[in-house]
N, CA, C and O atoms as a GROMACS GRO file, in nm:
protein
  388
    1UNK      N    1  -0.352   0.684  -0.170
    1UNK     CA    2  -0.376   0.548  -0.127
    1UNK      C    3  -0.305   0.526   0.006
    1UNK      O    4  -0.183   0.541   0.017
    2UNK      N    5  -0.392   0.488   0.118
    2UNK     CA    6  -0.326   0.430   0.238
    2UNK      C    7  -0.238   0.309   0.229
    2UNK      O    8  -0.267   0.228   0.141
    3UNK      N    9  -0.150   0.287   0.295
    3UNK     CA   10  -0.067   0.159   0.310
    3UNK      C   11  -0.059   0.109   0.448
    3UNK      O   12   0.031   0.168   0.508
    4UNK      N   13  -0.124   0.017   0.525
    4UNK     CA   14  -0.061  -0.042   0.675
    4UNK      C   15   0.012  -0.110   0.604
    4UNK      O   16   0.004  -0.134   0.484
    5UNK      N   17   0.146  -0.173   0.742
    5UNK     CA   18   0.223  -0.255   0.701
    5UNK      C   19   0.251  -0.335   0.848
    5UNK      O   20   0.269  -0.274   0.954
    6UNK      N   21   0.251  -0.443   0.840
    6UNK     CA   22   0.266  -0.537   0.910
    6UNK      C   23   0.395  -0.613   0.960
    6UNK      O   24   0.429  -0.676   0.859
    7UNK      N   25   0.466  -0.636   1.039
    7UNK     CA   26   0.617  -0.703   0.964
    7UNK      C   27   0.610  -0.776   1.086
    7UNK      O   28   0.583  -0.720   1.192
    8UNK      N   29   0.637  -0.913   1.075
    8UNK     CA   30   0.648  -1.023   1.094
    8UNK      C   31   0.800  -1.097   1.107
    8UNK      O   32   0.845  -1.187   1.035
    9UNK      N   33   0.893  -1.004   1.271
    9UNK     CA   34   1.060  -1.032   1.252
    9UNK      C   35   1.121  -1.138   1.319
    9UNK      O   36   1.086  -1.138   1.437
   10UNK      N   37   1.231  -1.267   1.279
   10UNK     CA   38   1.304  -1.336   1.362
   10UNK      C   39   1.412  -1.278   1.330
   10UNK      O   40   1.458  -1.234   1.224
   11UNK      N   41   1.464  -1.284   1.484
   11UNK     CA   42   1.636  -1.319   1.445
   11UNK      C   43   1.651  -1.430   1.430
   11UNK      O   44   1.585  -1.520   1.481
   12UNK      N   45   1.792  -1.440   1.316
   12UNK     CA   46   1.824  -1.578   1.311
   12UNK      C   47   1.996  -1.605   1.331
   12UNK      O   48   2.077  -1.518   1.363
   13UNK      N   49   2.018  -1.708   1.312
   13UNK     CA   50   2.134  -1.772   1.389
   13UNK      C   51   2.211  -1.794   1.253
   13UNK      O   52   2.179  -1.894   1.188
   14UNK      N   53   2.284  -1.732   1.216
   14UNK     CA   54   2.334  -1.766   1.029
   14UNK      C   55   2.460  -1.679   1.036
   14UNK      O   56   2.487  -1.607   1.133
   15UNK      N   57   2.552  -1.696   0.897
   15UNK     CA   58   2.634  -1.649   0.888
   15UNK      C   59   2.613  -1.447   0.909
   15UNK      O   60   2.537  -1.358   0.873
   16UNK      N   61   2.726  -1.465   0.982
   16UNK     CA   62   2.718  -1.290   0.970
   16UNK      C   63   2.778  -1.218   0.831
   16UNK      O   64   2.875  -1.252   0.764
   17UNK      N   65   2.717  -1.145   0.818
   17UNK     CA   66   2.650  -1.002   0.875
   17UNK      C   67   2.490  -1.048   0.928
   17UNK      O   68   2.436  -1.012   1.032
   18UNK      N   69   2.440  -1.128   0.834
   18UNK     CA   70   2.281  -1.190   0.876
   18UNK      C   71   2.273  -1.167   0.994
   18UNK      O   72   2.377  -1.175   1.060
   19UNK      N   73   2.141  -1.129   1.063
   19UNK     CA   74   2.106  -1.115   1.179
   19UNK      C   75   1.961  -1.124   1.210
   19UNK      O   76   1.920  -1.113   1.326
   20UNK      N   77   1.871  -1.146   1.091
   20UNK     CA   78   1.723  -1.140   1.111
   20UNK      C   79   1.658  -1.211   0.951
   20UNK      O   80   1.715  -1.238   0.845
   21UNK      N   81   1.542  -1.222   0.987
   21UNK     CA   82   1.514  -1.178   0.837
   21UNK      C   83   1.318  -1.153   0.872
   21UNK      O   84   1.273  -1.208   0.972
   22UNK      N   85   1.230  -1.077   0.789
   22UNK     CA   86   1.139  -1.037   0.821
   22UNK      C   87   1.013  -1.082   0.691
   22UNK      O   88   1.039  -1.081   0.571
   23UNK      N   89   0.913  -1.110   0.734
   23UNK     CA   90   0.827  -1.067   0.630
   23UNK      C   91   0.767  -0.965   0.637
   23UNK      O   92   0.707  -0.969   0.745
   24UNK      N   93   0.745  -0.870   0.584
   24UNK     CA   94   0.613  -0.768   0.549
   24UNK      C   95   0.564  -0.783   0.476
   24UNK      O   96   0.602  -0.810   0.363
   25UNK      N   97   0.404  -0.763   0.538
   25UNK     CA   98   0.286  -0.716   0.441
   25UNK      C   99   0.233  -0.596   0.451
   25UNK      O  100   0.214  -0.531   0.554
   26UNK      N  101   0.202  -0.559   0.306
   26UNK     CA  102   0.150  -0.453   0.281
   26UNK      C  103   0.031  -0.486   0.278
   26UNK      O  104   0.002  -0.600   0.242
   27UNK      N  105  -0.076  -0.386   0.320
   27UNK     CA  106  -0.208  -0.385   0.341
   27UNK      C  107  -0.270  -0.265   0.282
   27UNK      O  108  -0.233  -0.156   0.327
   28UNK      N  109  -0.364  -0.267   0.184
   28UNK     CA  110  -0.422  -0.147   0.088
   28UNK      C  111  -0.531  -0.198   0.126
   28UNK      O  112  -0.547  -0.294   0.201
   29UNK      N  113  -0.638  -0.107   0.053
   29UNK     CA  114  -0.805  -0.092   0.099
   29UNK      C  115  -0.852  -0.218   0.011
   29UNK      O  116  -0.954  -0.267   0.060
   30UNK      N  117  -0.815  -0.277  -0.089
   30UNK     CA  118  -0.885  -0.384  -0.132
   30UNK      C  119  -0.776  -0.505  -0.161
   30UNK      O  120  -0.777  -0.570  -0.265
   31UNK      N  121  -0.694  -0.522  -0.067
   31UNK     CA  122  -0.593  -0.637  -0.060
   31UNK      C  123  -0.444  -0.588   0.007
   31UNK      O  124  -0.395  -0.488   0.059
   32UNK      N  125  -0.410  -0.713  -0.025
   32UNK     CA  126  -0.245  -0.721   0.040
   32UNK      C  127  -0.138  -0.785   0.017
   32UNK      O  128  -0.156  -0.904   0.044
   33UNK      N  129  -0.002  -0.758  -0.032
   33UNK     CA  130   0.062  -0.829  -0.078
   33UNK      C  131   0.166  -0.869   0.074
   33UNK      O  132   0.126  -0.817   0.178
   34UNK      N  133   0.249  -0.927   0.081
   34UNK     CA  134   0.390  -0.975   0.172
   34UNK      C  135   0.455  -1.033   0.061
   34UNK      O  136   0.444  -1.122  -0.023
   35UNK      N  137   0.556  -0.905   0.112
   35UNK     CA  138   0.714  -0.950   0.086
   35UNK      C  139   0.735  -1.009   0.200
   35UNK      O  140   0.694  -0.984   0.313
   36UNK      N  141   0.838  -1.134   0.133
   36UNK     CA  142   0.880  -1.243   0.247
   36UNK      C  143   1.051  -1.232   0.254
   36UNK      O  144   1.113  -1.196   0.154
   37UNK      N  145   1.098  -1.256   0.339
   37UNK     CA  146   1.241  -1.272   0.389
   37UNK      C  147   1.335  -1.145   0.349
   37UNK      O  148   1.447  -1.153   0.297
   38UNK      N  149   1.273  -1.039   0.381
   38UNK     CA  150   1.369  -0.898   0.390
   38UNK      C  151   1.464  -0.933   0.454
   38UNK      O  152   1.440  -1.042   0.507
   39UNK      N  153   1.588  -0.886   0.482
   39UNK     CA  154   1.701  -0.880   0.539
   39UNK      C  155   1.720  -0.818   0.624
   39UNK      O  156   1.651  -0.717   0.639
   40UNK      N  157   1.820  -0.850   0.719
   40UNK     CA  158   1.864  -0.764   0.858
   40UNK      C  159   1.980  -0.784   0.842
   40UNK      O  160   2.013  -0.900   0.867
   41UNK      N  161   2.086  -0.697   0.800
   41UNK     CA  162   2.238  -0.739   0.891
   41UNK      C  163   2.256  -0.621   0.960
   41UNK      O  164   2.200  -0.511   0.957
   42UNK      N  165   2.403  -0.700   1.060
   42UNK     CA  166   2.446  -0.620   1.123
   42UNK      C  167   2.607  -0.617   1.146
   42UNK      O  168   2.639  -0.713   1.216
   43UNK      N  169   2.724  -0.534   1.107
   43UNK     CA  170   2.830  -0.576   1.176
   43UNK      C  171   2.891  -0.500   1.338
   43UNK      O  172   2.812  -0.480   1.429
   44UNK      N  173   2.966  -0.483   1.344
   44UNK     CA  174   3.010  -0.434   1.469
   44UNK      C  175   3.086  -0.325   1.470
   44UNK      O  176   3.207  -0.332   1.448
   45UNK      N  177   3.022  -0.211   1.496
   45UNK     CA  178   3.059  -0.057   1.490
   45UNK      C  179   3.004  -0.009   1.348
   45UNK      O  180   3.049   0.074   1.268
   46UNK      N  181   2.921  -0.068   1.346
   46UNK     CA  182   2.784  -0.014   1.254
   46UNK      C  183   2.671  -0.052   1.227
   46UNK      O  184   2.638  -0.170   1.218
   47UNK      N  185   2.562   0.097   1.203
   47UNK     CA  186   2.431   0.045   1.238
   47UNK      C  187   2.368  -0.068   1.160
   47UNK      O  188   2.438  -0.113   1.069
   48UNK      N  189   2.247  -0.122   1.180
   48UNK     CA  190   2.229  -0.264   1.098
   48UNK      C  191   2.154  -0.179   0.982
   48UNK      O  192   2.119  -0.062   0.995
   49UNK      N  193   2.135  -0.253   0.874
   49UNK     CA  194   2.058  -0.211   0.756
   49UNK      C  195   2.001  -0.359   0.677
   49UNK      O  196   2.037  -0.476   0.671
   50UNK      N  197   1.890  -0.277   0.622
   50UNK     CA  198   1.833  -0.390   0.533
   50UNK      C  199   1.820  -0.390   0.431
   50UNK      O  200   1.852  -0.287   0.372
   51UNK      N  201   1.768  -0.504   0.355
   51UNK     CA  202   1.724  -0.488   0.191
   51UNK      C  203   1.567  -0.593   0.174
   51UNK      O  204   1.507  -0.676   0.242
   52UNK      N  205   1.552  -0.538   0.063
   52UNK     CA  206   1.424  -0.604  -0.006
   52UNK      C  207   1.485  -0.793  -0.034
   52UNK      O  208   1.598  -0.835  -0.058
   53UNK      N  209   1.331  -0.878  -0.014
   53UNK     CA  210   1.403  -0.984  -0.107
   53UNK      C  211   1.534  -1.002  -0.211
   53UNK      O  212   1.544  -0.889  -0.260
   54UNK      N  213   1.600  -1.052  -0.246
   54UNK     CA  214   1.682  -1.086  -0.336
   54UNK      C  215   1.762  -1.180  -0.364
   54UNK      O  216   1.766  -1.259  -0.269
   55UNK      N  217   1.855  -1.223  -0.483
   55UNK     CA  218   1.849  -1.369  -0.525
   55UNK      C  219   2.043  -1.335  -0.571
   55UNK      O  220   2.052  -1.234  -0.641
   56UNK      N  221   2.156  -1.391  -0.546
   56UNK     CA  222   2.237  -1.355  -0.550
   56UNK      C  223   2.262  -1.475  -0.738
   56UNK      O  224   2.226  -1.592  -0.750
   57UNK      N  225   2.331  -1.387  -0.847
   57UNK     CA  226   2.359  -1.447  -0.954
   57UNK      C  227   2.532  -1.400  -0.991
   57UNK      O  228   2.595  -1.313  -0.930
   58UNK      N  229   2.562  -1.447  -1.057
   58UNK     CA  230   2.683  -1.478  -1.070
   58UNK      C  231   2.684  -1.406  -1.226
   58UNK      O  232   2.607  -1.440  -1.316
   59UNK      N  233   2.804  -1.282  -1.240
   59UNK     CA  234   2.770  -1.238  -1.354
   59UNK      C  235   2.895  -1.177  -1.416
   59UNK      O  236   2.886  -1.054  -1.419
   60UNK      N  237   3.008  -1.225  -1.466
   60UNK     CA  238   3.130  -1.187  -1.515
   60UNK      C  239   3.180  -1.249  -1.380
   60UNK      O  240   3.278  -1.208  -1.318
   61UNK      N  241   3.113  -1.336  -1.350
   61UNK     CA  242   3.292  -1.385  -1.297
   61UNK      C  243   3.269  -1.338  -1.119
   61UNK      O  244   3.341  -1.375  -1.025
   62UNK      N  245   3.117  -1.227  -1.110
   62UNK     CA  246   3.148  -1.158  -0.969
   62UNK      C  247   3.002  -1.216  -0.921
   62UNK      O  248   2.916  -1.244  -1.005
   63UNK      N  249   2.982  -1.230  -0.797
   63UNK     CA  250   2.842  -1.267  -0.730
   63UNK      C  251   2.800  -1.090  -0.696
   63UNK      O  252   2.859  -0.991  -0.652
   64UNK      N  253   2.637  -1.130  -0.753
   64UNK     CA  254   2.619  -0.984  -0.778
   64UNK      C  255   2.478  -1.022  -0.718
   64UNK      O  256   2.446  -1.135  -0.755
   65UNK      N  257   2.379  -0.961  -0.634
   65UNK     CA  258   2.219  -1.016  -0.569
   65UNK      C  259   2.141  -0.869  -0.647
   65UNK      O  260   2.150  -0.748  -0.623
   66UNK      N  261   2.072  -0.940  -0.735
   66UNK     CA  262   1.913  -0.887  -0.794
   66UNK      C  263   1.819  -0.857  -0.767
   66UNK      O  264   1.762  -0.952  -0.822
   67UNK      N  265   1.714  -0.783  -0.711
   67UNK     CA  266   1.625  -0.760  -0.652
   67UNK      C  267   1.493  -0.874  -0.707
   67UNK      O  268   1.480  -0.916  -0.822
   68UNK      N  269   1.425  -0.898  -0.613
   68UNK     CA  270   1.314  -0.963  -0.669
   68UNK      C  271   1.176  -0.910  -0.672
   68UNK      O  272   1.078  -0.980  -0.695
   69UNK      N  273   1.171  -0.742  -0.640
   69UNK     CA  274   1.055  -0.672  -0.603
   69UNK      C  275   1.136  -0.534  -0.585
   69UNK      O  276   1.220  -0.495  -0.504
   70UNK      N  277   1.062  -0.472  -0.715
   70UNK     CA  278   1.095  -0.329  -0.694
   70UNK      C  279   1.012  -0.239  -0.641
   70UNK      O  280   0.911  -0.238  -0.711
   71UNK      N  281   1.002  -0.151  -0.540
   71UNK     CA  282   0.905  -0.030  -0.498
   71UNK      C  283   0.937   0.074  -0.536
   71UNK      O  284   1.041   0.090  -0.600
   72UNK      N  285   0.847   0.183  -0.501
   72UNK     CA  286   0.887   0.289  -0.535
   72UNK      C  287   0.986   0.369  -0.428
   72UNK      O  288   0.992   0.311  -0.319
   73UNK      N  289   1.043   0.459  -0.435
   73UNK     CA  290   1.148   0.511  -0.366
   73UNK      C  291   1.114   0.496  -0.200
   73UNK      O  292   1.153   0.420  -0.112
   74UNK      N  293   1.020   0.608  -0.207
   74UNK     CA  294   0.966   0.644  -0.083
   74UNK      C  295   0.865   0.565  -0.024
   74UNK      O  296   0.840   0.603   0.090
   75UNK      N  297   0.776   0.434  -0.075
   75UNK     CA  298   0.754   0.298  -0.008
   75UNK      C  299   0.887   0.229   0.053
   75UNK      O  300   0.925   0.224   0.170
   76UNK      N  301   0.956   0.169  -0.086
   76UNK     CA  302   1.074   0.095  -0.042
   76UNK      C  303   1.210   0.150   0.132
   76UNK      O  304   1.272   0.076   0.208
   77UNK      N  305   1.200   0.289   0.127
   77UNK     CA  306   1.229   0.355   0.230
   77UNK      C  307   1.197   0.337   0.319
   77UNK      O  308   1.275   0.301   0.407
   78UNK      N  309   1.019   0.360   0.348
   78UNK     CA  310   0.898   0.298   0.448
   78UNK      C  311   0.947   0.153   0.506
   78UNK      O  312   0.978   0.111   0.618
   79UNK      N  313   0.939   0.105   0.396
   79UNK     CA  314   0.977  -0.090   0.420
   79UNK      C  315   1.092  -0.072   0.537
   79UNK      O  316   1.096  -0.051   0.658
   80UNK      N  317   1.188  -0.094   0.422
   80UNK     CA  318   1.281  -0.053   0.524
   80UNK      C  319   1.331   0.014   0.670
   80UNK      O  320   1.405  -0.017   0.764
   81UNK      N  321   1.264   0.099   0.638
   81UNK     CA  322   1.272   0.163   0.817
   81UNK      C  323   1.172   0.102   0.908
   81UNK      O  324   1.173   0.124   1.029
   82UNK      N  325   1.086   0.024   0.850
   82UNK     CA  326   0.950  -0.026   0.917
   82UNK      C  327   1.066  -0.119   1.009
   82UNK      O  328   1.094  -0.117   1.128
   83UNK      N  329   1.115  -0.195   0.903
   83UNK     CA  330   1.206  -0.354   0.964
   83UNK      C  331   1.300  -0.322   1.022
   83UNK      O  332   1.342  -0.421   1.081
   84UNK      N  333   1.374  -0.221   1.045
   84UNK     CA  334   1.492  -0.190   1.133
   84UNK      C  335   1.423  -0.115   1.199
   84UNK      O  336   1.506  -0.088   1.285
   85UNK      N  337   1.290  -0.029   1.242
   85UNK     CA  338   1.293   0.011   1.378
   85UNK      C  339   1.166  -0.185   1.429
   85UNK      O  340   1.089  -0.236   1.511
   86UNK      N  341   1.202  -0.195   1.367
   86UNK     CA  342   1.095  -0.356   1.476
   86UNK      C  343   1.220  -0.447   1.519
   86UNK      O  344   1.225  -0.511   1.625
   87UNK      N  345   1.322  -0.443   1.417
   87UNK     CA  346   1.465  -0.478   1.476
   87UNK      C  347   1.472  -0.474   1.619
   87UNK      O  348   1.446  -0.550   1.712
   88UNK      N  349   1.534  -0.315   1.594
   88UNK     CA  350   1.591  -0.237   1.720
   88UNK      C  351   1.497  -0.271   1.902
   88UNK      O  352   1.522  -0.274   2.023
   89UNK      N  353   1.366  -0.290   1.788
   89UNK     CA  354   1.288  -0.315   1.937
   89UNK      C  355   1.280  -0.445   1.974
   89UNK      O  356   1.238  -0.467   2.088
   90UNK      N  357   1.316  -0.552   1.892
   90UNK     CA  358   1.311  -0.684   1.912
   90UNK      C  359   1.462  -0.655   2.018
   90UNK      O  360   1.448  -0.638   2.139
   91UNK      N  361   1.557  -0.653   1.973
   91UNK     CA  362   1.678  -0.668   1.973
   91UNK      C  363   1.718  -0.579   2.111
   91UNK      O  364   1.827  -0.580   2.167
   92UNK      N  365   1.617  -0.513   2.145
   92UNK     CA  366   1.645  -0.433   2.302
   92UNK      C  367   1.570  -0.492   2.410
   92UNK      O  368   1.595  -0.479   2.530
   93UNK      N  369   1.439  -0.581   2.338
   93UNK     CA  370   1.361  -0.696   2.446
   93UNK      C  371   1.520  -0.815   2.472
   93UNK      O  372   1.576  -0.846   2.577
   94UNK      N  373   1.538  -0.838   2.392
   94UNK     CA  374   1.654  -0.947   2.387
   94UNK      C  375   1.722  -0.912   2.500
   94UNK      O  376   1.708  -0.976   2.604
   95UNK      N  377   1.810  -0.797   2.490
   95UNK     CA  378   1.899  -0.760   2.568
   95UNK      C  379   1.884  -0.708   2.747
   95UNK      O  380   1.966  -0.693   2.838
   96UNK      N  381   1.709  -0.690   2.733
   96UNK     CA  382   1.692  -0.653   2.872
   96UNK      C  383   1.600  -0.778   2.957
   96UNK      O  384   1.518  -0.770   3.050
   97UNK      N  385   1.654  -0.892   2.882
   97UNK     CA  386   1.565  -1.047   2.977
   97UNK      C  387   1.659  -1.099   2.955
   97UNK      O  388   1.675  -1.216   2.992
   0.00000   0.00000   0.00000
């Protein structure tokens, strides 16, 4: 099965580590889903990374964030690298205007 994927990135202005947040859609031969508000952080003297949707719950006492959409390994990977290299290229237009 083919997959395009689409991703749809702002940066945003929020507490750090936050630094973006993205939608992707996935696109298959007879439909398409979007995941909405993937993650971007970033801190300083390390590279940025992301995650899937997720919902932070409180569980013994510790704040612990749940996924709200599981993929499979090597999609969820895809995702991911999709939104940090559209990052990197947002984030180098930024820096050279």
């Amino acid at each position: 099965m083919s997959i395009e994927m689409r991703i749809d990135l702002a940066c945003v202005s929020a507490k750090l580590p936050l630094v973006a947040l993205a939608d992707v859609t996935l696109q298959f031969s007879d439909g398409e889903v979007t995941l909405r508000r993937c993650a971007v952080f970033e801190k300083t003297g390390e590279p940025p990374w992301a995650t899937l949707p997720n919902i932070p719950i409180e569980k013994n006492g510790k704040r612990t964030y749940v996924p709200l959409v599981d993929l499979p390994r090597d999609l969820k990977k895809a995702v991911l690298d999709k939104v940090l290299a559209q990052f990197a290229r947002q984030r180098d237009v930024q820096r050279t205007t």
